[in-house]
N, C-alpha and C positions, 0 to 999 in steps of 0.2 A: 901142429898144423904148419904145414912148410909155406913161408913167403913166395909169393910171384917176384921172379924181376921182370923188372920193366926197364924197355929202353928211353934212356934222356930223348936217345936223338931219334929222328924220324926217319921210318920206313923207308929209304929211298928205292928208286929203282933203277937199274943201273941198265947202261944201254950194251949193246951187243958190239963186241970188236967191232970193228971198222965200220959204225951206222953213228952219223951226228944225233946231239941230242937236240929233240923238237923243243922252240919256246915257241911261246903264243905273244905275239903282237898286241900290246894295246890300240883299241880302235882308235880314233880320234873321235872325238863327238862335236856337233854344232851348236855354239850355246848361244848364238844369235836366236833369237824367237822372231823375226822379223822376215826372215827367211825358209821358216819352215810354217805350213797352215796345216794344220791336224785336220780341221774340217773344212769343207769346201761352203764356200758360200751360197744358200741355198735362195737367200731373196724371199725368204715367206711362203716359197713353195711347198708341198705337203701331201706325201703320198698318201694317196686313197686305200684305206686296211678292210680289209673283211670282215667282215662279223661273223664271231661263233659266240654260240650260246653256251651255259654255265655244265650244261646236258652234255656228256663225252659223245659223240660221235652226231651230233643236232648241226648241221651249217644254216644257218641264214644263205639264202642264194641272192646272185648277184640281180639285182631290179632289170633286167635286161630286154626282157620284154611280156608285155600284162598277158599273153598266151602259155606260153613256153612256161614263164615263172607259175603259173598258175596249176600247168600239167607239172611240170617239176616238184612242186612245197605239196599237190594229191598224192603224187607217184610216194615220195617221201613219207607222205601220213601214212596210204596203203601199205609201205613196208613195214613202217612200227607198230602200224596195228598186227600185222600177220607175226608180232613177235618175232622179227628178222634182228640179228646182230648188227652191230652200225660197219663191222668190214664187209658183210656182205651186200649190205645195203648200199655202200660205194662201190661192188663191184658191181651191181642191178644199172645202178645210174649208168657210169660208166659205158655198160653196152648198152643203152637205151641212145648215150649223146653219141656212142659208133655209130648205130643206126642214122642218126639225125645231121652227122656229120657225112656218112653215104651219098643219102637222096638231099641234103641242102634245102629240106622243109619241114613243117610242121609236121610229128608224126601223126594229129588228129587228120591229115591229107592221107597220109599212106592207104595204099587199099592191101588186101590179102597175100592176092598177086606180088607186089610188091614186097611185102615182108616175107613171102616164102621164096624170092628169088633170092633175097638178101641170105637168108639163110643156106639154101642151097650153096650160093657164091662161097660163104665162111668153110660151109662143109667140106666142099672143094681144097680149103687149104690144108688142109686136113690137121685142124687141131689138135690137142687132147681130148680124151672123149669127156673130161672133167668141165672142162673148156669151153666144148660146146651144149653139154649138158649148161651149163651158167646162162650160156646165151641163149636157149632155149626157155628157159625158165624163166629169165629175166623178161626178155620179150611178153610171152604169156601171161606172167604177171601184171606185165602193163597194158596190155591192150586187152585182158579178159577184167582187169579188178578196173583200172584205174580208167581207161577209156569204154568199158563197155560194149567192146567189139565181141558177140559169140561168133569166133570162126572155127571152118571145120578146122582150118590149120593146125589149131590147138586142142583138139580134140583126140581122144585116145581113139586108136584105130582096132 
């Protein structure tokens, strides 16, 4: 079996004619502690965290108002009962607070009219048909399970 050599000395790498070789600078560091504050003084302040439950895709919503929180934690049940996945369940909410973010009320105010103009409106931008298929469904779901509106809206033609 034939021996490896090995070299004592280290690999160097050697620079190109006429290019200086790079050294690296040692930084200086600040060893005063007196003048450096890692953390900013907070004074007992304490930001307000959300709650999620132990359940992957379950939020506790925010208490924001005894209506809203009320349609939102049904809307919520309604979708885990229909055996909805929890991303598509955030994407249901989601276009339900578009809607609610639109008209600036309660969606138990909305009349028909109203959610088929919205609709129209979206169609007009002309999403993907996957897209507004979501928003279609979504909608229906909420206001045929969760609020109990039978409109022709939603109704197969």
């Amino acid at each position: 079996m034939a021996k490896r050599k090995t070299n004592t000395k280290k690999d160097t790498v050697k620079p190109k004619p006429g290019t200086k070789r790079r050294t690296m600078a040692k930084r200086k560091t600040n060893t005063k502690k007196d003048t450096v504050n890692p953390k900013p003084d907070t004074k007992g302040r304490t930001m307000a965290k959300r709650k999620i439950n132990s359940k992957k895709g379950t939020v506790n919503p925010k208490p924001d108002s005894v209506t809203g929180n009320a349609l939102k934690c049904q809307f919520l049940t309604d979708m885990e009962l229909a055996g909805m996945y929890p991303t598509s369940r955030k994407r249901y909410l989601y276009v339900v607070e578009q809607l609610i973010r639109h008209y600036w009320c309660s969606p138990a105010e909305l009349t028909e009219q109203q959610v088929c103009d919205y609709l129209l409106e979206h169609h007009r931008q002309r999403p993907a048909k996957g897209t507004f298929r979501l928003t279609h469904f979504a909608l229906r779901l909420f206001f045929k399970d969760t609020l109990g509106r039978d409109w022709d809206l939603f109704k197969k033609k």
